[in-house]
Every structure is written in structure tokens, then in C-alpha cells.
C-alpha positions as CSV (number, residue, x, y, z in Angstrom):
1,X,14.4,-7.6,-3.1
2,X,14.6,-3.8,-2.6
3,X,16.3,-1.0,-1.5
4,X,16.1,1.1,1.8
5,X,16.2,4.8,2.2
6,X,18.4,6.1,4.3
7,X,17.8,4.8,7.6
8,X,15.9,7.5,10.2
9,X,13.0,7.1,12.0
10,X,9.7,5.8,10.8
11,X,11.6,5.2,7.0
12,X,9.7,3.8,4.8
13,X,10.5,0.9,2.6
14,X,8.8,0.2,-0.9
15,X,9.8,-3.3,-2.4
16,X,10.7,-3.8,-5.7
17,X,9.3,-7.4,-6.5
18,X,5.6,-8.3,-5.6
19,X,5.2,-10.3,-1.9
20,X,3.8,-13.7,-1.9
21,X,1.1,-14.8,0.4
22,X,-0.5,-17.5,2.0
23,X,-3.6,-17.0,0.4
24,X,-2.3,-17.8,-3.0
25,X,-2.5,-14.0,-4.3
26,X,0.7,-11.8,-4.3
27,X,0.7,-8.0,-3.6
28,X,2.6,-5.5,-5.4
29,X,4.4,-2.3,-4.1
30,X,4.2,-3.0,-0.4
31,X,5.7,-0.6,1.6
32,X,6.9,-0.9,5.3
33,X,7.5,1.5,7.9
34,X,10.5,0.8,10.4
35,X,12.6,2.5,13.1
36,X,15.9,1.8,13.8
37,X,18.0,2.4,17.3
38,X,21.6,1.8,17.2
39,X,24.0,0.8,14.3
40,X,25.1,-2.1,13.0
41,X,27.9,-3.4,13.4
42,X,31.2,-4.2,10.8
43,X,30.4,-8.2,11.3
44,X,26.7,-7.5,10.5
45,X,25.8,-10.1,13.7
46,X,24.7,-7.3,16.3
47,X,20.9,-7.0,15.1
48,X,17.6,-7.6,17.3
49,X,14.2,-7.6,15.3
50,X,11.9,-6.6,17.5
51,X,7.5,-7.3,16.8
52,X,4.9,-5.6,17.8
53,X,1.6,-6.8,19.3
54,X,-1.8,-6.7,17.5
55,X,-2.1,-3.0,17.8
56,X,1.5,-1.9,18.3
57,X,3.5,-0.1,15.5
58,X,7.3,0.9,15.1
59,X,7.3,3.1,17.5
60,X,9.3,1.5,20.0
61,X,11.2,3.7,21.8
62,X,10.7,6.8,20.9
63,X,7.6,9.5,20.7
64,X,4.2,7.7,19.4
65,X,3.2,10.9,16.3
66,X,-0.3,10.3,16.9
67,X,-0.6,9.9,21.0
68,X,2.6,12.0,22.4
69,X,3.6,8.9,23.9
70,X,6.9,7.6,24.9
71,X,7.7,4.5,22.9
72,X,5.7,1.2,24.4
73,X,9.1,-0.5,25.3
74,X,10.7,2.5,25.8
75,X,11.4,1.5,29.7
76,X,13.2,-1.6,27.9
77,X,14.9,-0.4,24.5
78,X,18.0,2.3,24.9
79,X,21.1,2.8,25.7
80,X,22.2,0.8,28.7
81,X,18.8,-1.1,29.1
82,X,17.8,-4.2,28.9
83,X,18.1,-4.3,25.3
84,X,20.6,-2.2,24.9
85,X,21.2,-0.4,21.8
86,X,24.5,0.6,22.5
87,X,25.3,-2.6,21.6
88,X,22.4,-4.1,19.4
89,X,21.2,-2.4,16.0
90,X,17.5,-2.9,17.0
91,X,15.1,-2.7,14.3
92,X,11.2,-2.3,14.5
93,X,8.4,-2.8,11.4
94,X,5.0,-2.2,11.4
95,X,3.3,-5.3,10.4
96,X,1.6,-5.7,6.9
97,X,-2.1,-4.9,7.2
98,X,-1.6,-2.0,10.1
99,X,-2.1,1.4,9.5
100,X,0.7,2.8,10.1
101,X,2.4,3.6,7.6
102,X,3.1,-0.2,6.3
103,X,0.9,-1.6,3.7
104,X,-2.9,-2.3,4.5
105,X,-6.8,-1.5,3.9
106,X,-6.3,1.8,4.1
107,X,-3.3,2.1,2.1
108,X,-3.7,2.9,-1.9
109,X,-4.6,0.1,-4.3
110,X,-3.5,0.5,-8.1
111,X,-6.2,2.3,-8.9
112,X,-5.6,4.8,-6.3
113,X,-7.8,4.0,-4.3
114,X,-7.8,2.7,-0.9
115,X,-7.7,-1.1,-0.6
116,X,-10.6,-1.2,1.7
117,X,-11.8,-5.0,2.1
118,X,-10.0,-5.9,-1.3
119,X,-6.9,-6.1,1.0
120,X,-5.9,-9.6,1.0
121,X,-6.4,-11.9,4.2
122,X,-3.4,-12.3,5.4
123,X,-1.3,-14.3,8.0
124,X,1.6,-13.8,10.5
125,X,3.5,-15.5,8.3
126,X,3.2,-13.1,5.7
127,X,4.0,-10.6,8.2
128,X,7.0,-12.0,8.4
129,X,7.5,-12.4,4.8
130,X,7.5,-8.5,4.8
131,X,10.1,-8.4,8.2
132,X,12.3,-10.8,6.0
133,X,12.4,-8.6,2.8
134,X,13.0,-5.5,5.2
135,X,15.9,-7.1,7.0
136,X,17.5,-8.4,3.6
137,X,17.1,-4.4,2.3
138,X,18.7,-3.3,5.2
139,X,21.7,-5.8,4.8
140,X,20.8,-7.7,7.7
141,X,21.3,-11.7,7.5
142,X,21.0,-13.8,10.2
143,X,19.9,-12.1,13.5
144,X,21.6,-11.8,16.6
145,X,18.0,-12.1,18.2
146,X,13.7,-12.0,17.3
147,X,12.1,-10.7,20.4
148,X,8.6,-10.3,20.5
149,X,5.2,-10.3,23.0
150,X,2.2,-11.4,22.4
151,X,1.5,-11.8,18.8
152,X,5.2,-10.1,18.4
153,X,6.0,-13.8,20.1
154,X,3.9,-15.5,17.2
155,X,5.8,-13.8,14.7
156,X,9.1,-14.6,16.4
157,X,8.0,-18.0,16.3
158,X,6.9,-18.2,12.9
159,X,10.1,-17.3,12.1
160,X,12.1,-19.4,13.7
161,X,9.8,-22.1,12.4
162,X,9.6,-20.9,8.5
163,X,13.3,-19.9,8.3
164,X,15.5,-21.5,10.7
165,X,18.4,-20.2,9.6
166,X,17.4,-16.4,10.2
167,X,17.9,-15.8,14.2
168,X,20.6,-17.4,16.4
169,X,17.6,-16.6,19.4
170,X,14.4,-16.3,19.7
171,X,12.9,-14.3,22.7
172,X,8.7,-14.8,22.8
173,X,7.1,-13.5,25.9
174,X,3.2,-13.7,26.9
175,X,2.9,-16.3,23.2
176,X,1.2,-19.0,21.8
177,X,1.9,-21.9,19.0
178,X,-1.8,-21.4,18.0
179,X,-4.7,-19.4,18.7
180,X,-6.5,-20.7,21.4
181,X,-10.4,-21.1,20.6
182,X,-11.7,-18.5,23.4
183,X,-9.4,-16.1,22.2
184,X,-10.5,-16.9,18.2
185,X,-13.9,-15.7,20.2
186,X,-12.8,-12.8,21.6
187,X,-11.8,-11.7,18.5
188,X,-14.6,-12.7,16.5
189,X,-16.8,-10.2,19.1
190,X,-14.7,-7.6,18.3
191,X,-14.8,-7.7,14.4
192,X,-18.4,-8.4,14.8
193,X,-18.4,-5.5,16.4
194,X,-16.9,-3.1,14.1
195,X,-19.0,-4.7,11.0
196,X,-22.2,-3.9,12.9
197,X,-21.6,-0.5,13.0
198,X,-23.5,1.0,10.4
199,X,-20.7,3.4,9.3
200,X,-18.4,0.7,8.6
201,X,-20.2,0.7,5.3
202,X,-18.7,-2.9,4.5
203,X,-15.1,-1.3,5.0
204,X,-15.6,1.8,1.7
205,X,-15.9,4.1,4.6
206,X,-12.3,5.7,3.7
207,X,-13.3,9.5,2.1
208,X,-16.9,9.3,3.7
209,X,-16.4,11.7,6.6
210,X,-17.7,8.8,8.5
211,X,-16.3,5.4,10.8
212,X,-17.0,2.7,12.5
213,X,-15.1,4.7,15.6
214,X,-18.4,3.1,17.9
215,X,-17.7,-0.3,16.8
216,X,-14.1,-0.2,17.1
217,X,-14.1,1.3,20.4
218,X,-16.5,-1.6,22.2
219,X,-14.1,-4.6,20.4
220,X,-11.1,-2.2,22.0
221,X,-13.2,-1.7,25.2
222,X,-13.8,-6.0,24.8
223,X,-10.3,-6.8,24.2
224,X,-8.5,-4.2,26.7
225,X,-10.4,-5.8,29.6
226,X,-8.4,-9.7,28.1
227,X,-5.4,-7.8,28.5
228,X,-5.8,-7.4,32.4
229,X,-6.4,-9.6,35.3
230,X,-8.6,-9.1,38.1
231,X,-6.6,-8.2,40.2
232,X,-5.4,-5.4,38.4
233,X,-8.8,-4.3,37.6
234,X,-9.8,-4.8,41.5
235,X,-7.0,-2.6,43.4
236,X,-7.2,-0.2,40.5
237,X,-11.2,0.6,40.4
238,X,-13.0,-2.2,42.3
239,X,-16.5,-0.8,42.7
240,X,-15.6,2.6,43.2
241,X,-17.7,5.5,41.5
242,X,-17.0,7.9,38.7
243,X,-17.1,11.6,39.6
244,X,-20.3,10.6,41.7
245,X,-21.7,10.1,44.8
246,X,-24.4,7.7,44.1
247,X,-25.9,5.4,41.5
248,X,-27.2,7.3,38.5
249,X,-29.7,4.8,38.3
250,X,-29.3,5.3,34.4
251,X,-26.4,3.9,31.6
252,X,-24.2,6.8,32.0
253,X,-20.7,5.5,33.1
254,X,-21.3,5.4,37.2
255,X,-18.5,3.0,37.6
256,X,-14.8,4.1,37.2
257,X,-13.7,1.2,35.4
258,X,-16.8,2.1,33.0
259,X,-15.4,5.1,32.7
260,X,-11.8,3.8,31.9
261,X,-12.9,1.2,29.6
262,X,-14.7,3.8,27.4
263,X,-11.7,6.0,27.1
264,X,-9.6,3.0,26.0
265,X,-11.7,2.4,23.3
266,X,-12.4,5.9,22.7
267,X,-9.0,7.1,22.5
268,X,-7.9,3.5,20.7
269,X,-10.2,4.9,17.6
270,X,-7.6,8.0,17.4
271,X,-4.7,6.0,16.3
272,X,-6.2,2.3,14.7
273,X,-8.1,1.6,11.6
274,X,-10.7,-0.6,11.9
275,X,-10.2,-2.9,8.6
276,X,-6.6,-3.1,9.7
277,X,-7.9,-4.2,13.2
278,X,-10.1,-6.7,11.2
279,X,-7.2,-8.3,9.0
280,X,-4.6,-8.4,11.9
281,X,-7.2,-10.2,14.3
282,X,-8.2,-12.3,11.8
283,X,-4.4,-13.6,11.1
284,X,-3.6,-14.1,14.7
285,X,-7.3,-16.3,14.8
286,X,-5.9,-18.4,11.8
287,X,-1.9,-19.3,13.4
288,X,-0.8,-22.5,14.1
289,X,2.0,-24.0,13.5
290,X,1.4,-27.2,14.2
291,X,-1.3,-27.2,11.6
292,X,1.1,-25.5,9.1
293,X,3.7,-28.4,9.9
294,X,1.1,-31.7,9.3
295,X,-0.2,-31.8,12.9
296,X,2.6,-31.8,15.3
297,X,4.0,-28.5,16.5
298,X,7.6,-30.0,17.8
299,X,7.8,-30.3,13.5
300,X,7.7,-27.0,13.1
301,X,11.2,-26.8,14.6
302,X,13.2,-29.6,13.6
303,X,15.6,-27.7,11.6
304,X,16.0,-24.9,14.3
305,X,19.4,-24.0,15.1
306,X,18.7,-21.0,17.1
307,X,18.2,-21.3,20.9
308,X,15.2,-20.2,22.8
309,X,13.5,-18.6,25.6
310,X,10.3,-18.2,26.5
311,X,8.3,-16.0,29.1
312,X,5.1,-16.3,30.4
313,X,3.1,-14.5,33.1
314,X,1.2,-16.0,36.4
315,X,-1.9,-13.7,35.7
316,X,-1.8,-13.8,32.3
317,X,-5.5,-15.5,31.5
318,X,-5.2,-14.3,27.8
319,X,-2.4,-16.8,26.8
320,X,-1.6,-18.4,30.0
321,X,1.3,-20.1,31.0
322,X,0.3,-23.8,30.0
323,X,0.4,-22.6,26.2
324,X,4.3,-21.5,27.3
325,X,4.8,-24.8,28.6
326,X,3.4,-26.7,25.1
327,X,5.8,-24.6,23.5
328,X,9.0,-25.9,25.8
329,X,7.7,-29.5,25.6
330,X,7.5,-29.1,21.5
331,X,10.9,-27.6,21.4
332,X,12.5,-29.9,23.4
333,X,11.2,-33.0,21.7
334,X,12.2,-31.3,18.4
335,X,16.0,-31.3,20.2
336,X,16.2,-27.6,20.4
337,X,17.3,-25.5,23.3
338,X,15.0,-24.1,24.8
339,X,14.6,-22.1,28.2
340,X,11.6,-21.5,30.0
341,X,10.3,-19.2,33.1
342,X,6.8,-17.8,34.2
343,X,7.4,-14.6,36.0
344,X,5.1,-13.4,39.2
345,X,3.0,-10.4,37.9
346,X,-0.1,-8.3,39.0
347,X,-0.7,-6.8,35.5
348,X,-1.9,-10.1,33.2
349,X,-1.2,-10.4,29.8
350,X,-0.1,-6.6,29.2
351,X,2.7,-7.4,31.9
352,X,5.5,-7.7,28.9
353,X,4.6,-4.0,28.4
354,X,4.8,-2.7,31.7
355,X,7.3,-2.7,34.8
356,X,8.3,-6.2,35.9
357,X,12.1,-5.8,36.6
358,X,12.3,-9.7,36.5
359,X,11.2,-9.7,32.9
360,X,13.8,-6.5,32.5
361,X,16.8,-9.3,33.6
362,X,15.7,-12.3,31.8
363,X,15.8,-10.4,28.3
364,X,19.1,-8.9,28.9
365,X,20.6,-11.9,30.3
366,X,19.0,-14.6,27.2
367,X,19.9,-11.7,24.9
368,X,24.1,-11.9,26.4
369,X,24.3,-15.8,25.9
């Protein structure tokens, strides 16, 4: 479909033919940004695609540009770890509609300028669509493994479901099969809230000097606080005061988990656009696979070859471990292998993110079979 540059980090791929997408329209010139860690191999099996959660990017294991950061599976993706890239050419897009660096709103339309809302909706499955068309550029046919958290788990799924032949594994962690409907609400109160915001200036706010940074920092603030569980949020601030002795008896921040939910969202408007926030919530409100298979999810895999694992977390409220469990019982009445563990964790849904030595030992050891 195209050809690569040079592979180095954060390479950016433009393809060649136009993409095709679930909406019925097809988009032209879509580029997409990647790392790489590792090489591949002579046999071209040794590969790990790797997806990124809703506001993730490639930036996987090595210094974030924006932030300073150290990758956000850093702690998992290296030489020696649990997915070790002495061993595994491990590759990492940024999906279509972000903002970093792959195509999106605030990427340039034909005419130059930026796509704004005449981006069109799109789905996880054309996210995938674009991850395909990167791996066939970079020589790359069937997988040795798609590993992915969170809606990095829907797009492992989607494409195990849409092109079975593509992965011998599939690795999704802290997933769904479909968006459940209080998370489709959760998201809705977050694009809500970026399209109240009167600079959001129905998304033609690119080359204003002005956006919807208030907006997108309450849906961040709204969505950071589904990411955690209370017990986290309890041992970590409980009622304790910011900087302060005593009530302010005003709407200043007097509590610290106030005070940490308005730096999440205020540092979250550094590094996210808020149309690409809009288009990537929105695809993860429309999956479901079952619905994209005639009704029955355990369809969506009946010509799945690859085998599977699949992670969930005790404290994980966000996509909790009964949505893990439909996904085993679809996959096993579709007659595919499938293995399936809930880990013990303090942190919630972020728990695939942060240090959980269990979760460390189940990737290395699915990823070794």
C-alpha cells in the first residue's frame, strides 16, 4: 500500500492509496506516526504490535516530546523485560484521529487547511485498517503477537476478529467486546463538555489563538477519576487538605484530590487535542463486535486461528472483569483458545499501566507460548 521511511523513532508513514472506512467515505494521504524497538527478524515472525489507549500515542518506551516522560510501558517494553525487545521487533502507531503526528482534526485537509470537524467519524476498526497498512509497509505479515489495554485491547480484538489470519496471539488487558452503556455516558459528558466551551468554536478553533483547554480539562478531570478506584483515591488523598489548614469556605481547590484532579486535566490540555479527543471517544462509544458480526459476539471469532489471553483487574469499575469473562465465554464457544485471569490490584482500570508484577509475568509468559 506504501512505503516506509527508514525506520527511527516517531517515523512517519504517508500511504499511497486512499484508506477506506466504516462510514462509507475514504481518506486520502493518511499518515501515521510509529516507533519501533528491536529488529526484525530473518523469518519475519518475531513482531508484537502494540495499541495505545484513548489518549496514549507511540511513545511507548521511550521519552514522551511534549511531557519529558519516560515511555507509558516503559517499566514493561525493553531489553530483558516483560516484552522483551531483544527478542521481539515491537512496533507502536498512533491511532488515526490522534494528534500526534498520525492523521486527524488537526491534521491538514486538501485544501490546507486543518480538517477540523470535516474529519471523518471514525471507528476502531479503521484504526486498525491504518495499523494493517503500516505493518504491510513495514514488511510485516502475520504477527508474532497484538497486545493492547484498554481500548489498545479493543483494537487487538478487532483485529483478531476482522483479520484472523494477522496475529498468532492476541494479548487484551483491562477490554471490552462493546462499549458498555455507562461508559458511552462518561464519554458523552466529556465531549459535551469540550463542545460547551465557548472557544471550541464548533472545532475551527485551529489558528485562533484560542481552545477549548477548559472544556477538555473537566472531560479529562471526569474521565481520570473512571480510571481509578476508591481505594486508590482514599489512601492517596482521602479528605486531606491542599496546602491549607482549614476550609476556605469558597470554590478554590481545599481538597488535595481537587487539587490533583485539576492538574490532570490541566496538564492533559498540553499534550491532547480536543477534536481528536472527540472522534477517538466517539469510536470507542460505537464498538461492538457482536453488533458488527449479526448479534452474537462468539461470531466474531469463528475463523480465529490465533490463541488468546485476556487480563482483567479486581478494582477495575471502568471495564470490570465480568466484561473479561463475556469475552472467554464468546471465545470458547467460537472453539478458540483462550486463557483467562483477573489479577488483584489497588490501582483500577489504569492498573495495566502501572506496577503489578503479576500482570509483568502473565505477558511474558502468554507472549513465550
Amino acid at each position: 500500500m506504501a512505503k516506509a521511511a527508514p525506520v527511527t523513532a516517531s517515523t512517519v508513514l504517508e500511504l499511497t492509496e486512499a484508506l477506506p472506512l466504516d462510514c462509507g467515505q475514504s481518506l486520502a494521504g493518511v499518515r501515521i506516526a510509529y516507533e519501533t524497538y528491536g529488529s526484525l527478524n530473518a523469518a519475519g515472525d518475531n513482531a508484537v504490535l502494540i495499541c495505545h489507549a484513548t489518549t496514549g500515542d507511540q511513545y511507548l518506551a521511550s521519552t514522551h516530546p511534549i511531557t519529558g516522560k519516560p515511555g507509558w510501558w516503559d517499566r514493561m517494553v525493553g531489553p530483558g523485560k516483560g516484552i522483551d525487545t531483544d527478542r521481539f521487533y515491537v512496533i507502536c502507531p498512533n491511532v488515526l484521529g490522534s494528534c500526534m503526528g498520525t492523521s486527524g482534526p488537526s491534521s491538514p485537509a486538501p485544501d490546507g487547511q486543518p480538517w477540523a470537524m470535516r474529519f471523518p467519524v471514525i471507528t476502531i476498526r479503521d484504526m486498525v485498517r491504518a495499523h494493517l497498512a503500516l505493518l504491510d509497509a513495514l514488511g510485516v505479515g502475520q504477527l508474532h503477537a497484538v497486545v493492547g489495554g484498554s481500548m489498545g485491547g479493543m483494537q487487538a480484538l478487532s483485529l483478531a476478529a476482522n483479520w484472523p489470519d494477522r496475529a498468532r496471539r492476541v494479548l487484551a488487558i483491562a477490554a471490552t467486546g462493546e462499549m458498555p452503556a455507562q461508559n458511552i455516558a462518561f464519554q458523552e459528558v466529556g465531549r459535551q463538555a469540550v463542545m460547551a466551551d465557548p472557544n471550541w468554536q464548533g472545532g475551527a478553533y485551529y489558528n485562533t489563538g484560542k481552545a477549548p483547554d477548559a472544556g477538555l480539562s473537566v472531560a479529562r478531570m471526569a474521565a481520570h477519576i473512571t480510571y481509578l478506584s476508591q481505594a486508590t483515591l482514599s489512601e492517596k488523598f482521602g479528605r486531606r487538605l491542599q496546602d491549607r489548614e482549614a476550609k476556605s469556605f469558597g470554590f478554590d481547590a481545599d481538597f488535595q484530590v481537587e487539587s490533583y484532579l485539576r492538574y490532570q486535566g490541566e496538564s492533559f490540555t498540553g499534550r491532547f487535542d480536543a477534536n481528536s479527543y472527540l472522534y477517538i471517544t466517539r469510536a470507542m462509544s460505537y464498538f461492538d463486535l457482536a453488533e458488527e458480526c449479526g448479534g452474537l459476539l462468539a461470531d466474531a471469532f469463528t475463523d480465529c486461528k490465533a490463541r488468546f489471553c485476556l487480563v482483567s483487574f479486581d478494582t477495575d469499575w471502568l471495564y470490570p472483569t465480568i466484561e473479561s469473562r463475556n469475552l472467554a465465554h464468546a471465545l470458547n464457544a467460537a472453539g478458540a483458545p483462550v486463557s483467562f485471569v483477573e489479577l488483584a490490584a489497588p490501582f483500577g482500570h489504569d492498573s495495566f499501566l502501572l506496577e503489578v508484577p503479576e500482570l509483568d509475568r502473565v505477558i511474558a509468559g502468554f507472549l513465550d507460548q
